[in-house]
PLY file of the C-alpha trace (Angstrom):
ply
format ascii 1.0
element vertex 143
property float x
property float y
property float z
element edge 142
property int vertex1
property int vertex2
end_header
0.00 0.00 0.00
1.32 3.70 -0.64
1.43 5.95 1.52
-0.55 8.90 1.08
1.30 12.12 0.02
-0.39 15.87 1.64
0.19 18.69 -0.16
0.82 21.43 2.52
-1.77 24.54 2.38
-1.57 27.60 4.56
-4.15 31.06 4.54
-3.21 34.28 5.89
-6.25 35.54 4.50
-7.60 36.12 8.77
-10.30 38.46 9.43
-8.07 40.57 11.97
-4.42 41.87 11.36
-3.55 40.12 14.31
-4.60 36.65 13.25
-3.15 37.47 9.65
-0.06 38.98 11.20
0.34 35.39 13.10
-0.66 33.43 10.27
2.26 35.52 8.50
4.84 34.54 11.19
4.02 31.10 11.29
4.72 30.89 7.61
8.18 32.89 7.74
9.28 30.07 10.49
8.02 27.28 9.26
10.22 27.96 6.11
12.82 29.16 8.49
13.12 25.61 9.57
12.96 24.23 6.67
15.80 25.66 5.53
17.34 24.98 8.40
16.92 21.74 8.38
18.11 21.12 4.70
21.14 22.67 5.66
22.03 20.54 8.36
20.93 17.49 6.73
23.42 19.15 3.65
26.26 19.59 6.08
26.03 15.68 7.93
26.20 14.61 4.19
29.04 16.60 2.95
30.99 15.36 6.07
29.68 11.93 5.94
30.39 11.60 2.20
33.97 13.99 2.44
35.21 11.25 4.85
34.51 8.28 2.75
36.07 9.43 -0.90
39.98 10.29 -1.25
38.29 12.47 -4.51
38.63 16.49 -3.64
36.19 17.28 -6.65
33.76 14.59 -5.51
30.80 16.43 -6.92
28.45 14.38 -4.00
30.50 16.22 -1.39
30.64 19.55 -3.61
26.89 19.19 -4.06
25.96 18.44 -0.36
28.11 21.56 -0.07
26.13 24.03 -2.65
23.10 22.81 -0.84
23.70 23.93 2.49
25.30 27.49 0.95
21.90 27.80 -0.71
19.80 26.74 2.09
22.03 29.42 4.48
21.02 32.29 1.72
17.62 31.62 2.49
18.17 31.97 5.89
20.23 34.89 6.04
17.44 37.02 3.28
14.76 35.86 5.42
16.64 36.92 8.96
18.61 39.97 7.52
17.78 41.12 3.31
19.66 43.15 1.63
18.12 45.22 -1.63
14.70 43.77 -2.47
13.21 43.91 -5.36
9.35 46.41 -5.55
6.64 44.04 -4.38
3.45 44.12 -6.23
1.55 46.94 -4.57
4.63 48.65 -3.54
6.65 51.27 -4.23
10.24 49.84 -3.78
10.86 52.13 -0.57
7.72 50.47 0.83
8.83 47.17 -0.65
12.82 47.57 1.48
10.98 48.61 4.70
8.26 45.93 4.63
11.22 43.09 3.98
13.34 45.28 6.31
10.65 45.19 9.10
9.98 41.58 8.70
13.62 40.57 9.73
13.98 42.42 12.16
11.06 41.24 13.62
12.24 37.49 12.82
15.58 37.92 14.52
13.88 39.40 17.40
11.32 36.07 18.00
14.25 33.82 16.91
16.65 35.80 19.84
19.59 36.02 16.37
21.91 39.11 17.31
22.52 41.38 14.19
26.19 40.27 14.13
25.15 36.72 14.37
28.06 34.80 11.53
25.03 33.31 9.59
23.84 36.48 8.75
27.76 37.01 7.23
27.06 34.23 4.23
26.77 37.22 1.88
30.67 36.50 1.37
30.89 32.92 0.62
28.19 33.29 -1.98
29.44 36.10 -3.83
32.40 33.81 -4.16
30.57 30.61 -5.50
28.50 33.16 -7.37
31.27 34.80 -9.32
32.97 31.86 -9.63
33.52 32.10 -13.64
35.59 35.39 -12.85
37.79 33.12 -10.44
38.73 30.78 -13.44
38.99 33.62 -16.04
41.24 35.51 -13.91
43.40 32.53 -13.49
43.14 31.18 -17.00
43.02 34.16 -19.00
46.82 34.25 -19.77
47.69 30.29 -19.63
49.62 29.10 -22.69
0 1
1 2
2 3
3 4
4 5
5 6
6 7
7 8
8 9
9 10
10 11
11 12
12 13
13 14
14 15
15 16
16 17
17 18
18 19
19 20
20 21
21 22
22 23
23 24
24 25
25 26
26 27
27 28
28 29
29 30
30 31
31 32
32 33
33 34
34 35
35 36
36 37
37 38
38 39
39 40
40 41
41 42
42 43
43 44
44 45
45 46
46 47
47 48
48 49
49 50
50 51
51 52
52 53
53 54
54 55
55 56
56 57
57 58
58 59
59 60
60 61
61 62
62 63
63 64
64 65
65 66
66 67
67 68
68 69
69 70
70 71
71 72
72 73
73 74
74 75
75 76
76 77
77 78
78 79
79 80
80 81
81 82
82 83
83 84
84 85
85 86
86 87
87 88
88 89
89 90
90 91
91 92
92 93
93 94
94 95
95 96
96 97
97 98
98 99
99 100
100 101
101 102
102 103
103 104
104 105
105 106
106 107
107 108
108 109
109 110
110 111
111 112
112 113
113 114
114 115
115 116
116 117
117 118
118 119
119 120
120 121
121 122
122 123
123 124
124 125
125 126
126 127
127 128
128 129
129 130
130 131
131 132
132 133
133 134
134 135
135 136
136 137
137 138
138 139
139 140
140 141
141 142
């Protein structure tokens, strides 16, 4: 017999701003975990893979890697975002201080100091993210 498979729903459509405002919460840390928890789950398998292959490209270990990077981006934009992009409805002042607002208020319920090293990913993924510019600059002249 299979199992049966839910598909998740939420609403935040509440008929008070408070109820909508928790609704709203609820949603922000139940993805918060989520993340989270593909992260460390990324993490255990990078190690657990990393100390079973004598390969330094192993693309598992590399992939288990990328994984937890991208997870930790979510986390970090969700706690702490940088420029956001105008939300329908929204000017893109109101757009920064909504998404500005909403970390804040995260961090706070979640106890995460502003200097807290996760928000500090910013860093590694520009480096992963530029990484063509890394090869060009060291293969550009090689001949």
């Amino acid at each position: 017999m299979t199992e049966e498979k839910r598909i998740p729903m939420a609403t935040i459509g509440f008929t008070t701003e408070d109820a909508r405002e928790a609704a709203r919460d609820s949603f922000y840390l139940d993805e918060l975990d989520r993340q989270a928890e593909i992260a460390s789950n990324s993490i255990f398998h990078a190690i657990m893979r990393g100390r079973e292959t004598k390969n330094p490209h192993d693309p598992r270990v590399w992939g288990a890697l990328q994984n937890t990077l991208f997870a930790t981006i979510c986390i970090a934009r969700l706690l702490k975002p940088g420029p956001v992009r105008e939300y329908p409805g929204l000017t893109k002042q109101q757009s920064q201080k909504y998404a500005d607002e909403r970390g804040e208020k995260l961090r706070k319920m979640l106890d995460v100091e502003d200097d807290c090293h996760i928000l500090d990913v910013k860093a590694v993924r520009d480096a992963y993210e530029h990484y063509d510019e890394f090869f060009d600059r060291h293969l550009r002249d090689v001949s």
